[in-house]
Residue frames relative to the residue before (quaternion, step in Angstrom):
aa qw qx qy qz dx dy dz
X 1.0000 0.0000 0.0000 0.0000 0.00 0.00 0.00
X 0.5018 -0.6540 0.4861 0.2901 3.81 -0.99 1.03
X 0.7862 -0.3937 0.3980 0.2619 3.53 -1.32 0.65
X 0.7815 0.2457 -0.0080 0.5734 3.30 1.35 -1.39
X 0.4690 0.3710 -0.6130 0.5163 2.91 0.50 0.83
X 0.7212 0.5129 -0.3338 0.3246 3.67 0.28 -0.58
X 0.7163 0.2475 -0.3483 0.5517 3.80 0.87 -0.84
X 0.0965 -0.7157 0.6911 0.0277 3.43 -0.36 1.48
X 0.4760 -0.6109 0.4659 0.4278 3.83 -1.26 -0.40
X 0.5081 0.3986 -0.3603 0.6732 3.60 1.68 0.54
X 0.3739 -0.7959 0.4423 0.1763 3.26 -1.26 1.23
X 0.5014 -0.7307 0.3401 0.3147 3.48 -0.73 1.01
X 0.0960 0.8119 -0.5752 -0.0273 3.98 -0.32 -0.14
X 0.0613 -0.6722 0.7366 -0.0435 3.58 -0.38 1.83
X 0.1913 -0.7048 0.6494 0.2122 3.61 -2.09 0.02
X 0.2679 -0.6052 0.7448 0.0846 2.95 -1.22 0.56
X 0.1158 -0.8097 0.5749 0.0193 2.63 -1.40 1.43
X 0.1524 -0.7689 0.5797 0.2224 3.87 -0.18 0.29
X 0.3673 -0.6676 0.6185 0.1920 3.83 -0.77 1.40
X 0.8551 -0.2221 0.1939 0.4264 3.72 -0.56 -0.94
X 0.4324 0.6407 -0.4965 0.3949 3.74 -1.09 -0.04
X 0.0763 -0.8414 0.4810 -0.2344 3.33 1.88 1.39
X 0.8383 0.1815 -0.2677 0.4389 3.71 0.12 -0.81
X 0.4862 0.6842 -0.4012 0.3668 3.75 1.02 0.73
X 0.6030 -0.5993 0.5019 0.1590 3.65 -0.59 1.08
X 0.2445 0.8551 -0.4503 0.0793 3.68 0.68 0.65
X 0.1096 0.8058 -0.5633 0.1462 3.86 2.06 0.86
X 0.6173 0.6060 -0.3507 0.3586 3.50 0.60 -2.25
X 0.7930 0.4084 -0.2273 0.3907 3.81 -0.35 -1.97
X 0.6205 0.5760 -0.3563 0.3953 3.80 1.13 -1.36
X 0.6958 0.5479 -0.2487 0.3922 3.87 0.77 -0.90
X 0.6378 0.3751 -0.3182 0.5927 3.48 1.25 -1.37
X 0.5433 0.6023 -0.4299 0.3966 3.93 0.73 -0.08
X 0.7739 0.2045 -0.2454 0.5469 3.47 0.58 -1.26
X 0.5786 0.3816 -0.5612 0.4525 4.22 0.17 -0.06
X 0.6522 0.4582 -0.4829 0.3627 3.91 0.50 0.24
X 0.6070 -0.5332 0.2849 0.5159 3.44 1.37 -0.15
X 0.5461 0.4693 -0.5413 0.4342 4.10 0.59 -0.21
X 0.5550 -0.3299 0.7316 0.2188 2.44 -2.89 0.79
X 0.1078 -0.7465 0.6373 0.1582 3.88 -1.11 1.07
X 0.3892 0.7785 -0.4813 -0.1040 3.31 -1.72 0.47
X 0.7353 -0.5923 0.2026 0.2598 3.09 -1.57 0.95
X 0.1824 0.8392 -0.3991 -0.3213 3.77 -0.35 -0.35
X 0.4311 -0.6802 0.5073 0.3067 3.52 1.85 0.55
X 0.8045 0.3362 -0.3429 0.3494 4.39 0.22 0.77
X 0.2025 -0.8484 0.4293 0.2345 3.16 -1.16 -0.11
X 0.2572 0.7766 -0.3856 0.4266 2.87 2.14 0.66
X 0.5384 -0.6988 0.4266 0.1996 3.52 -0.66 1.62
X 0.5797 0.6391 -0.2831 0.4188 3.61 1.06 -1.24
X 0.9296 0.0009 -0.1702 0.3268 3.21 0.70 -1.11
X 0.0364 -0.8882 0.2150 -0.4044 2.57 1.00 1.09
X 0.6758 0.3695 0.2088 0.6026 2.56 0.38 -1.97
X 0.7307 0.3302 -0.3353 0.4947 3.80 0.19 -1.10
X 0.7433 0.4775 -0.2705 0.3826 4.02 1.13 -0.89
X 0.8196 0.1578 -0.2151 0.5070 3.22 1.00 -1.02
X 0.2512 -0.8446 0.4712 -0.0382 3.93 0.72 1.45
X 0.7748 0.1422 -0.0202 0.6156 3.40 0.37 -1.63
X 0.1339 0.8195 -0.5271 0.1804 3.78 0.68 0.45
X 0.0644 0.7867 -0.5907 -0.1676 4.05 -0.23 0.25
X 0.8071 0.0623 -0.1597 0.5650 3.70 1.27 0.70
X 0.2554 -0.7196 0.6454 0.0222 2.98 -1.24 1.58
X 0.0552 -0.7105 0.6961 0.0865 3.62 -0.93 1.02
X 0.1688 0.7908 -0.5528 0.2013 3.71 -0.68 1.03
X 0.7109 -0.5960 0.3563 0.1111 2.52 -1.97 0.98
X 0.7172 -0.0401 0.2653 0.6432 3.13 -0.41 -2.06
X 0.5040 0.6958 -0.4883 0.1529 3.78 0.84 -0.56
X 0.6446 -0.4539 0.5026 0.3546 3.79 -1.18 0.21
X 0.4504 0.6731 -0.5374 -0.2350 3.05 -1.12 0.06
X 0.3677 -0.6899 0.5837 0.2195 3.64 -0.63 1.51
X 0.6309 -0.3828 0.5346 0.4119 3.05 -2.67 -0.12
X 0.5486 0.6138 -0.4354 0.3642 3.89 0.41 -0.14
X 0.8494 0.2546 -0.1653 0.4317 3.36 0.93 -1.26
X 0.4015 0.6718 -0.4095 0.4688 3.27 2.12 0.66
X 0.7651 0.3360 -0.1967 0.5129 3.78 1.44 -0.72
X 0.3547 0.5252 -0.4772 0.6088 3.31 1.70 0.84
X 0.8534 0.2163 -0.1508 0.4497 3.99 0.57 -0.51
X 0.1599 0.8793 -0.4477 -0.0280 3.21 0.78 1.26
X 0.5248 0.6266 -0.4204 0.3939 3.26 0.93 0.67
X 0.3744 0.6534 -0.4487 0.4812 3.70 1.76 -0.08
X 0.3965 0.6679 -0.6294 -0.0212 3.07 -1.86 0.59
X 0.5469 0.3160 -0.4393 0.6388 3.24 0.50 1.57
X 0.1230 0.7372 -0.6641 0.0170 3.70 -1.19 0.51
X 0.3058 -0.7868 0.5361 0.0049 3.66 -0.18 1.57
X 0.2245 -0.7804 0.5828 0.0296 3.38 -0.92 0.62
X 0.2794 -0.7744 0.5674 0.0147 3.65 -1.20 0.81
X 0.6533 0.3146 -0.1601 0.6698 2.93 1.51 1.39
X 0.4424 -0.6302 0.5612 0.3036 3.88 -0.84 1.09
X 0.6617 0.5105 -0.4139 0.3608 4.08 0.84 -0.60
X 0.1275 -0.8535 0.4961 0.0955 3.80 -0.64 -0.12
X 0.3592 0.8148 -0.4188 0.1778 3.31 1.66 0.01
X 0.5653 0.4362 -0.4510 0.5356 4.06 1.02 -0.59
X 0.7727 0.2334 -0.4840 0.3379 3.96 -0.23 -0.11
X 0.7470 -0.4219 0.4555 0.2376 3.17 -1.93 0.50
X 0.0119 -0.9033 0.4225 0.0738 3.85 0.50 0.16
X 0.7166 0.2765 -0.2750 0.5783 3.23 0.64 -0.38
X 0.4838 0.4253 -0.5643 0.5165 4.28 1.03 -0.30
X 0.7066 0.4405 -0.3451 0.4330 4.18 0.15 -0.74
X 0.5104 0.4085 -0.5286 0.5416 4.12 1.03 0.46
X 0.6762 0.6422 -0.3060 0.1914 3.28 0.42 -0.86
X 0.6446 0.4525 -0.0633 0.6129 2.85 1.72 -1.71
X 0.2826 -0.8333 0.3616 0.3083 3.56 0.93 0.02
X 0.2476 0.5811 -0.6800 0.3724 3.43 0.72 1.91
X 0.6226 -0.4997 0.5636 0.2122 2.84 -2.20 0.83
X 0.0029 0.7577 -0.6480 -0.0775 3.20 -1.39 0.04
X 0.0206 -0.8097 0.5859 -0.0266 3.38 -0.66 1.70
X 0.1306 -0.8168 0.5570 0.0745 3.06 -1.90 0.18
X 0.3936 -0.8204 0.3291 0.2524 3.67 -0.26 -0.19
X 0.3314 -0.7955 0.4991 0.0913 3.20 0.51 2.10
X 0.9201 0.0435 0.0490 0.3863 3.54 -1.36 0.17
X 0.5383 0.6247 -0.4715 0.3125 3.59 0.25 -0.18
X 0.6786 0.2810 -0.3265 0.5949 4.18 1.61 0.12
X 0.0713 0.8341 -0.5291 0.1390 3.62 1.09 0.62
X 0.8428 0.2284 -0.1250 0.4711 3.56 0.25 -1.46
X 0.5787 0.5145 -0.4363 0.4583 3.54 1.23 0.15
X 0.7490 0.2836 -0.2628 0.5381 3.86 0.51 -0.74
X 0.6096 0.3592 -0.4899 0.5093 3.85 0.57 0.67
X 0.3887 0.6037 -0.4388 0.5403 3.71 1.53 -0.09
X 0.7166 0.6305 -0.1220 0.2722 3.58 0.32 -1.57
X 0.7043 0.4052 -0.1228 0.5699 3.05 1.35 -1.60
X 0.5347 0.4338 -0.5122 0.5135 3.62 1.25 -0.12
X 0.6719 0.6414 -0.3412 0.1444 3.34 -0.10 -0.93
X 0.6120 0.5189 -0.1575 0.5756 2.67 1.82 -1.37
X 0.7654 0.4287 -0.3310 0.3476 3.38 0.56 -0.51
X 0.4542 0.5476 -0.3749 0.5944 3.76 1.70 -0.30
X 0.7620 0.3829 -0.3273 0.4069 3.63 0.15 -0.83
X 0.7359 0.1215 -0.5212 0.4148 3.56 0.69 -0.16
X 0.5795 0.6728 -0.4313 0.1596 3.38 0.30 0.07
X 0.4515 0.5410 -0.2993 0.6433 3.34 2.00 -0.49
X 0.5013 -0.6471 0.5430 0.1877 3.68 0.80 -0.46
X 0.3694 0.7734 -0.4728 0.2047 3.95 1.65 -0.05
X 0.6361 0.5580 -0.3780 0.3756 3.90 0.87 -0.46
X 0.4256 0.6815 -0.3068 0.5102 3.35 1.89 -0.91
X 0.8036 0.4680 -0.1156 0.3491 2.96 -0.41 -2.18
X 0.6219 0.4339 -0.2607 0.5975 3.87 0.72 -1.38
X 0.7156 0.4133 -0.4188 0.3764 3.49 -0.18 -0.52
X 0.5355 0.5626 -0.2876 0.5604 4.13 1.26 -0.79
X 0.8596 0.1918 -0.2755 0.3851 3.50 0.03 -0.88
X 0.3976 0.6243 -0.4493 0.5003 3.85 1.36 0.40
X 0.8677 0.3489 -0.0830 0.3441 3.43 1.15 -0.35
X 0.5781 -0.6820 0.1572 0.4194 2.10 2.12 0.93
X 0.3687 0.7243 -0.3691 0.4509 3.48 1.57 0.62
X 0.1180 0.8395 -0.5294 -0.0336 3.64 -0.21 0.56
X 0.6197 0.4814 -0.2912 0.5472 3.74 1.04 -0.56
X 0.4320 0.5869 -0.6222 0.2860 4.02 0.99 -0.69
X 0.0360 -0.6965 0.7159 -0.0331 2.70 -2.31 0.68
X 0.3472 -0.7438 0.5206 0.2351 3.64 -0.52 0.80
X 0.3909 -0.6054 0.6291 0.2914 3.38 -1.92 0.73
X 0.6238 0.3791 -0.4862 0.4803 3.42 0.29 0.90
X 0.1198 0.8162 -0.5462 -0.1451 3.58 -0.77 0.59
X 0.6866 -0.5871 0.2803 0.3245 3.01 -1.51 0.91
X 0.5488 -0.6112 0.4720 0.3202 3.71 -1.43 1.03
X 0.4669 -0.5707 0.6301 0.2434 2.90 -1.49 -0.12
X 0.3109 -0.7725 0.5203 0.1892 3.53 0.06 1.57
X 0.6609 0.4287 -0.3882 0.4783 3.65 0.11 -0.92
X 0.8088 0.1438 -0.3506 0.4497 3.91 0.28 0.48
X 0.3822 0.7384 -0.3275 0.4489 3.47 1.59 0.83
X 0.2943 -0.7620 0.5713 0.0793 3.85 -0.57 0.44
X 0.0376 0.7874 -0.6124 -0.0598 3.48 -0.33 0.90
X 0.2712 -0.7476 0.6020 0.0719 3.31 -1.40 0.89
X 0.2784 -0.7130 0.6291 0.1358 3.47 -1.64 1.70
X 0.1201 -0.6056 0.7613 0.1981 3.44 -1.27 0.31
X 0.7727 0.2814 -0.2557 0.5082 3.66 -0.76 0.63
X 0.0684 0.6705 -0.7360 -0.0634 4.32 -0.36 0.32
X 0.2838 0.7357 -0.5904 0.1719 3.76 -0.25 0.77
X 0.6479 -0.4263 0.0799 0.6262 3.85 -0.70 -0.01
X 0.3731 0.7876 -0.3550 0.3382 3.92 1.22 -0.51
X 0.8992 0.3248 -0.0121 0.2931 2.69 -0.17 -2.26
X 0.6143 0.6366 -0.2836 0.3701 3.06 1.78 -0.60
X 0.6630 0.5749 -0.1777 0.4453 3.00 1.91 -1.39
X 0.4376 0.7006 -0.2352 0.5121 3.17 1.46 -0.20
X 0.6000 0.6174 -0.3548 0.3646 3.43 0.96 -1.74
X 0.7685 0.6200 -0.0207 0.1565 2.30 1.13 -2.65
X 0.6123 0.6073 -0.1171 0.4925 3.17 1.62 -0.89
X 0.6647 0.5021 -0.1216 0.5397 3.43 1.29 -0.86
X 0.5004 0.7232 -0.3902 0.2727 3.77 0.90 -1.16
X 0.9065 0.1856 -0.1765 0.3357 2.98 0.80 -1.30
X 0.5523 0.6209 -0.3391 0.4410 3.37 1.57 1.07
X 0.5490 0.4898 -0.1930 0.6492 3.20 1.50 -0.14
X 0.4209 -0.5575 0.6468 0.3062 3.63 -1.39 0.78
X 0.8729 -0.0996 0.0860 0.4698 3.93 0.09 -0.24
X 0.2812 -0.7485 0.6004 0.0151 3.49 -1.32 1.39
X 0.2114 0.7783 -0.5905 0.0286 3.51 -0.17 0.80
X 0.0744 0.8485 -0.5240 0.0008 3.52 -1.38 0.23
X 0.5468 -0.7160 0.4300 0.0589 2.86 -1.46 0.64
X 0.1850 0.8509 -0.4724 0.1360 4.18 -0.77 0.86
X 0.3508 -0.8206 0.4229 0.1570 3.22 -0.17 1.65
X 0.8752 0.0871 -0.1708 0.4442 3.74 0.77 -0.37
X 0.5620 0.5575 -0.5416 0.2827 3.30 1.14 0.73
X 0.8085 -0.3488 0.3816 0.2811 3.32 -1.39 1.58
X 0.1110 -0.6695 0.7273 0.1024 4.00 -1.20 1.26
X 0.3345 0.7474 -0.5719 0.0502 3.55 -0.07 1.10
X 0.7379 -0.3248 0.2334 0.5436 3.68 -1.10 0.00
X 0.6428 0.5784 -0.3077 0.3968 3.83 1.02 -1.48
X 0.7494 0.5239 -0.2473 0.3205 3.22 0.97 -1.00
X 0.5705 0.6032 -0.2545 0.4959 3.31 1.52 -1.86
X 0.7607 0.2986 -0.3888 0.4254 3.81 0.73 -0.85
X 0.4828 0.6592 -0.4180 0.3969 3.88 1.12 -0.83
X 0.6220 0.5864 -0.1645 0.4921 3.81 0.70 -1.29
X 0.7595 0.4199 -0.2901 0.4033 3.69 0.55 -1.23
X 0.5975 0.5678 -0.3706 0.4281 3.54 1.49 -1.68
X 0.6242 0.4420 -0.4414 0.4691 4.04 0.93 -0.96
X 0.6610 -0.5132 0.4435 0.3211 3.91 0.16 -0.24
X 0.6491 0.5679 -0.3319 0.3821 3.43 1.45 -0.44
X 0.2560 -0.6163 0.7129 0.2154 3.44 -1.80 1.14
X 0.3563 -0.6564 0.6278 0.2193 3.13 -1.21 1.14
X 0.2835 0.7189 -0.6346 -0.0133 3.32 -1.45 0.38
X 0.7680 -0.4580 0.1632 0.4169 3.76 -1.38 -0.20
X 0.4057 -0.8234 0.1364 0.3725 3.37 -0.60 0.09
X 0.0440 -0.8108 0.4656 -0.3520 3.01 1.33 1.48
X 0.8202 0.2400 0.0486 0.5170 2.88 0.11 -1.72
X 0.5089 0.4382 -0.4795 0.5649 3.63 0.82 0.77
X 0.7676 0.4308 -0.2444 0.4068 3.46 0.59 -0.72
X 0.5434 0.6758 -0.1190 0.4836 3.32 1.54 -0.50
X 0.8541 -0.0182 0.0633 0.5159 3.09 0.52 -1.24
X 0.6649 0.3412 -0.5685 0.3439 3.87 0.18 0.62
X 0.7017 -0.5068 0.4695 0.1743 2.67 -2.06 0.74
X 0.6583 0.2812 -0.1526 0.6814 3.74 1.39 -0.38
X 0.1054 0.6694 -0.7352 -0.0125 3.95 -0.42 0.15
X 0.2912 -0.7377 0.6024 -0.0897 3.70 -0.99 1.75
X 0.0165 0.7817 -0.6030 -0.1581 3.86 0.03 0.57
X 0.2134 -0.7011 0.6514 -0.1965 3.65 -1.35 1.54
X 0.4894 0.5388 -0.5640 0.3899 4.10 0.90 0.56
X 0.4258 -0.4376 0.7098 0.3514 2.95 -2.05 -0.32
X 0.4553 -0.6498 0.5178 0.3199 3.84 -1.09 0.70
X 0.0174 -0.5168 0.8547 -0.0445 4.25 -1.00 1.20
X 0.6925 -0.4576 0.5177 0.2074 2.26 -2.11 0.20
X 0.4074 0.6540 -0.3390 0.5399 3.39 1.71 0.87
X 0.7996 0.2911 -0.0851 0.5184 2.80 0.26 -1.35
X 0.5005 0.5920 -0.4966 0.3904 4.01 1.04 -0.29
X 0.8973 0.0380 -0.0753 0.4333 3.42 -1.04 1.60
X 0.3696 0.8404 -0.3084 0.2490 3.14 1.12 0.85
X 0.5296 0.6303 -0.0977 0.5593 2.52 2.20 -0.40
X 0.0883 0.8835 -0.3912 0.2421 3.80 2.11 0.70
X 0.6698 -0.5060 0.3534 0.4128 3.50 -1.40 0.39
X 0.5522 0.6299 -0.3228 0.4405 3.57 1.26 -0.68
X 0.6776 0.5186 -0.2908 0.4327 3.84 0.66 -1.21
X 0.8042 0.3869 -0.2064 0.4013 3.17 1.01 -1.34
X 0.6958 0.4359 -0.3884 0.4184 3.79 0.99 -0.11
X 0.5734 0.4935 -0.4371 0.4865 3.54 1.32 0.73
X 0.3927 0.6130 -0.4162 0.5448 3.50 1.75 0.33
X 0.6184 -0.5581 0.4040 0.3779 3.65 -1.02 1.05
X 0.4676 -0.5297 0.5708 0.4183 3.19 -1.52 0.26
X 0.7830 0.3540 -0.2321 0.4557 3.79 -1.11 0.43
X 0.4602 0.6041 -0.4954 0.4216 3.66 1.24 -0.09
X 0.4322 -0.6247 0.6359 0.1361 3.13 -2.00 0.70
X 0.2556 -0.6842 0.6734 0.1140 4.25 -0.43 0.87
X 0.1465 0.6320 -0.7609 0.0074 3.83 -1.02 0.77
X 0.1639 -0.5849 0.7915 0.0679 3.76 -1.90 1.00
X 0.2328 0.5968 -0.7667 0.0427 3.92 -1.33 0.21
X 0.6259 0.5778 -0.4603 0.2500 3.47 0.92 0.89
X 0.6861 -0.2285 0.1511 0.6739 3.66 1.06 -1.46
X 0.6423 -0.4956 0.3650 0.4567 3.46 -1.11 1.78
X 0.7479 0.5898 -0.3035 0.0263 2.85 0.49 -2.38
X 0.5334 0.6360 -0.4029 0.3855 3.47 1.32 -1.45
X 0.6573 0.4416 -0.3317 0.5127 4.21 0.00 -1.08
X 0.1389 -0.5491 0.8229 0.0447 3.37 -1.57 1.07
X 0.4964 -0.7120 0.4964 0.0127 3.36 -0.51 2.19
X 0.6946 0.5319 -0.2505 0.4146 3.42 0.48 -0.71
X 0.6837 0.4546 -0.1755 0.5433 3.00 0.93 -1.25
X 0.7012 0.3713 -0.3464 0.5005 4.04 0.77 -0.70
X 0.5624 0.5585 -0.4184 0.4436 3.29 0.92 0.05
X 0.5999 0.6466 -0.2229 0.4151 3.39 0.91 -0.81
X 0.6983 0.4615 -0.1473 0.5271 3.18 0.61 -2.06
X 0.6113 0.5631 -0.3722 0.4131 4.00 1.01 -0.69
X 0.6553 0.5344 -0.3131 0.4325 3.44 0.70 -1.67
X 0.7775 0.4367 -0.2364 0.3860 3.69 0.38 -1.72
X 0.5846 -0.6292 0.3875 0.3349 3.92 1.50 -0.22
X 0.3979 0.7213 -0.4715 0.3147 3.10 1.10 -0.10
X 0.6585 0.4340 -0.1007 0.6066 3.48 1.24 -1.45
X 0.0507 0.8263 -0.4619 -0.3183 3.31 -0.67 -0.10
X 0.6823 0.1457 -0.1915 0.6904 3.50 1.55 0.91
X 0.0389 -0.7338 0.6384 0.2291 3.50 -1.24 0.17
X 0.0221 0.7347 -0.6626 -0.1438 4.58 -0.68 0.05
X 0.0799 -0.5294 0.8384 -0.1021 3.29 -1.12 1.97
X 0.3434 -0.6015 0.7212 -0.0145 2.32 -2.67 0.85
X 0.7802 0.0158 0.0284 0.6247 3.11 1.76 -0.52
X 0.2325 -0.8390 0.4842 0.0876 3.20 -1.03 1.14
X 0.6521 -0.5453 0.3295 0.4110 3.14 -1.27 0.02
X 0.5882 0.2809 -0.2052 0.7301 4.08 1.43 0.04
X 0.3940 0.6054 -0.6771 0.1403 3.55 -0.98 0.84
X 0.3585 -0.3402 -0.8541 -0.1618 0.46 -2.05 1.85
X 0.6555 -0.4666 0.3915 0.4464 3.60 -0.99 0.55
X 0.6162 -0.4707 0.5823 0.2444 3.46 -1.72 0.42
X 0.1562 -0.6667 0.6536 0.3225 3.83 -0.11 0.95
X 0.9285 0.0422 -0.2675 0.2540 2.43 -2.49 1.05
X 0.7237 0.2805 -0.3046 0.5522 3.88 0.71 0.12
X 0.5428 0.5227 -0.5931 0.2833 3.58 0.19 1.05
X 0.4876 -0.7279 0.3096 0.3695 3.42 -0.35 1.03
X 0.5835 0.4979 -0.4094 0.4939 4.23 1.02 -0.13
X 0.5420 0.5865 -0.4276 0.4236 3.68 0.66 -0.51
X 0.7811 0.6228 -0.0328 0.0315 3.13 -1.07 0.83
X 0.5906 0.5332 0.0866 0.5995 2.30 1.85 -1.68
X 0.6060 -0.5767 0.4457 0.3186 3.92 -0.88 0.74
X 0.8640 0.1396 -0.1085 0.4714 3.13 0.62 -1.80
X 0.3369 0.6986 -0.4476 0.4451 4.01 1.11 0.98
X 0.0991 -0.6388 0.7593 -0.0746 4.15 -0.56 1.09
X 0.4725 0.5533 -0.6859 0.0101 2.70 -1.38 1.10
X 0.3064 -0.7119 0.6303 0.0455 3.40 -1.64 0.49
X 0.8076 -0.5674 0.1381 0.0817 2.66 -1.59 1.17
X 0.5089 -0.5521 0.3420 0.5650 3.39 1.88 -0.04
X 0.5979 0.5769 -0.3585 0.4257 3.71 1.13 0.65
X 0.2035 0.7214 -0.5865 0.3071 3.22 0.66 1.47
X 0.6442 0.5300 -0.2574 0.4878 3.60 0.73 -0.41
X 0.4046 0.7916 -0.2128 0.4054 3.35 1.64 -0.72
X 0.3540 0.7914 -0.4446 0.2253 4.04 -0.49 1.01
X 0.5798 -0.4699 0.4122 0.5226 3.89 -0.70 0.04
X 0.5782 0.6407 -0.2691 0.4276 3.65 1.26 -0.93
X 0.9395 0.1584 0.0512 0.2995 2.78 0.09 -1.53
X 0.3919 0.7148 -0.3598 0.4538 3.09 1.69 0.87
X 0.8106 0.1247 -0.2575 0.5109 3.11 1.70 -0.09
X 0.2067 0.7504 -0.4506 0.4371 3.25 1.97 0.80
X 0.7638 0.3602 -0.3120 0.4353 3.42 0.44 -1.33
X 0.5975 0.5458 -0.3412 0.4782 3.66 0.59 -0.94
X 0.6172 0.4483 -0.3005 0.5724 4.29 0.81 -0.95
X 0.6346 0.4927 -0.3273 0.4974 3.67 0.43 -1.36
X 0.6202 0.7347 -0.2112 0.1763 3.99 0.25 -0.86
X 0.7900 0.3215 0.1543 0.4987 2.30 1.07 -2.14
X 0.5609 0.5244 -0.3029 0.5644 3.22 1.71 -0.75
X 0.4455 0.6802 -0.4727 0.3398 3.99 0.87 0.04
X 0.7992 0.4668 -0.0625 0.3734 2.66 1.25 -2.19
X 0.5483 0.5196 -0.3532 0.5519 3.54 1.80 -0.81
X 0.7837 0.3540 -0.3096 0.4057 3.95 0.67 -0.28
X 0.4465 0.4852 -0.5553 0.5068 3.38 1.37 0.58
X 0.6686 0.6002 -0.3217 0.2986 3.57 0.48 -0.71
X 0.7667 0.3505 -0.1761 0.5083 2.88 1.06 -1.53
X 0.6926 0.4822 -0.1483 0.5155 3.69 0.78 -0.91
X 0.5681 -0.5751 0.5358 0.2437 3.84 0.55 -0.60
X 0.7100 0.0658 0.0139 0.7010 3.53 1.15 -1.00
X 0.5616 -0.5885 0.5680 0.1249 3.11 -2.13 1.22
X 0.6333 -0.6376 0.2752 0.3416 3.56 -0.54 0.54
X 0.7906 0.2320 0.0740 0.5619 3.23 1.28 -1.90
X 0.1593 0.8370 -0.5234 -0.0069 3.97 1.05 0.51
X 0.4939 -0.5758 0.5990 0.2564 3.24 -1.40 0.67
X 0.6580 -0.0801 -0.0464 0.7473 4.04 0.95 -0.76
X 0.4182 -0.6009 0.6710 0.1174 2.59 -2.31 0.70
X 0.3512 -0.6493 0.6730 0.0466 3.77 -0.79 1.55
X 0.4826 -0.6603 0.5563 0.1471 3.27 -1.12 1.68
X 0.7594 0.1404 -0.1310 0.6216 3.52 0.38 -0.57
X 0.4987 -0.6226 0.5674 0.2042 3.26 -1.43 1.25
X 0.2246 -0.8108 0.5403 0.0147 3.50 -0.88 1.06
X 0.0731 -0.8542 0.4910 0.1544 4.26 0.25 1.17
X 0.7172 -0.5176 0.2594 0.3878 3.13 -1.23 0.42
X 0.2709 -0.7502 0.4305 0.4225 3.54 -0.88 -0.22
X 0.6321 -0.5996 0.4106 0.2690 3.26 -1.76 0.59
X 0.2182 -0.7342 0.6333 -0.1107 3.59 -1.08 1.51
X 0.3144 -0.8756 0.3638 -0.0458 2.83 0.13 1.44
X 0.6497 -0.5117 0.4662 0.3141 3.66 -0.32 0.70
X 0.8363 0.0436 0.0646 0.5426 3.95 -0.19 0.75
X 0.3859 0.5080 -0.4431 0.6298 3.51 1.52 0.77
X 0.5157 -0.6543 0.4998 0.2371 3.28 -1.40 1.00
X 0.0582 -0.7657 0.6405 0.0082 3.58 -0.92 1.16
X 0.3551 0.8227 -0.4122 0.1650 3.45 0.76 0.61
């Protein structure tokens, strides 16, 4: 938006609303919000109803895990930007929010080295067997030993699904702990940039046969389409070695839970480490990954750092302060052919 549109001789007053992410520190995003010119507020839910009933005339939603549908886009027809607190975007409506010309942002790369951190971790810990081993000597077990022992990684083959900025960093971290890094990517591009980008991480690209087949780690690294949703099916996983380890620190959705639960119990697996399920938070006691000895999971805090605890919260808000000020958001998920400015809230106009 121009300079002049903004110093009107009636004072402007957008809001920004932040749906949920209650136990998040939102000081950083709340300042670059109000020195850009919005009314902030909180509403601590992710219940659509209210929502909608609180943040009506809203002309930005900054949010978490909440929904947002095309229903509760034509309940807020004053919205046009909706910021995310997270590189995923699967709860908003993306293509109802092109329609209606609202942005949609998100926050590419900025947990890179933390959720390719993550996916190592998980994959050293079950492979050393530490959930096993820690659980024995809490119990006063010192001699315990498992009937599974741990591979030797350095003659072991770990396997990416996804070679994005993640999966590569991931590769990159791993190369030199693993006897071989191959992987596997349905739409990234076989050019020269890539074939040489791909080699410097350590990774042999190949099909994903032979990723699924043969590695001793198999790392999932996608974004969830309606491809890739549940792709992870009793079928994928019983052509996965016997004794292989499944890690996800991408979307719950990809893993059919039931089935990795299965394939774990009967040994086929001998471990699975999620960060993120398909229901979060999970039903206590009746999700089917909860539970289990040789099952890691955490809390959806792979992305999670001294860094990036206020990266994402800075990284957010600065979308919304540079749609305002600039016309365009920094990090859009789509791009809207015609820039769309905020609208004017007049002084003594209901902002409730």
């Amino acid at each position: 938006m121009s300079t002049e549109t903004l110093s009107s001789t009636t004072q402007v007053k957008l809001r920004a609303v932040y749906t949920d992410m209650d136990d998040v520190d939102f000081a950083a995003g709340t300042q670059l919000l109000r020195e850009a010119g919005f009314q902030v507020d909180y509403l601590e839910t992710q219940d659509p109803a209210r929502i909608t009933a609180q943040a009506g005339n809203a002309t930005a939603l900054l949010v978490g895990y909440a929904p947002v549908t095309a229903v509760m886009m034509d309940a807020m027809p004053s919205l046009r930007i909706i910021a995310l607190l997270s590189m995923g975007f699967n709860n908003i409506d993306v293509e109802a929010a092109r329609k209606r010309g609202i942005w949609v942002t998100n926050i590419p790369g900025a947990a890179t080295e933390e959720v390719a951190t993550h996916a190592l971790a998980l994959s050293l810990a079950l492979t050393r067997g530490l959930p096993f081993y820690s659980a024995g000597v809490q119990c006063g077990d010192w001699n315990i030993r498992d009937t599974l022992t741990p591979p030797r990684l350095s003659r072991s083959r770990l396997g990416i699904l996804g070679l994005g900025r993640i999966g590569t960093r991931f590769a990159q971290l791993s190369a030199s702990i693993f006897g071989e890094v191959i992987g596997y990517d349905p739409v990234l591009p076989d050019t020269p940039e890539i074939r040489e980008r791909l080699r410097t991480a350590g990774i042999r690209r190949t099909t994903l046969e032979e990723v699924r087949d043969t590695s001793t780690v198999l790392s999932l690294h996608m974004p969830l389409t309606p491809e890739t949703s549940g792709m992870i099916d009793a079928g994928f996983l019983a052509h996965m070695p016997k004794g292989s380890y499944l890690i996800n620190v991408s979307r719950g959705s990809l893993v059919d839970s039931a089935a990795v639960r299965y394939a774990v119990d009967s040994g086929h697996l001998a471990g699975a480490g999620l960060d993120v399920l398909d229901q979060e938070p999970p039903a206590a006691g009746k999700h089917p990954l909860l539970g289990h000895p040789r099952i890691l999971v955490t809390p959806h805090m792979a992305y999670l750092s001294d860094f990036t605890e206020t990266e994402y919260v800075r990284q957010q808000a600065q979308n919304v302060a540079s749609w305002k000020n600039a016309g365009h958001p920094d990090s859009p998920v789509i791009e809207l052919h015609q820039t769309v400015h905020p609208p004017l809230i007049r002084d003594g106009e209901d902002r409730a």
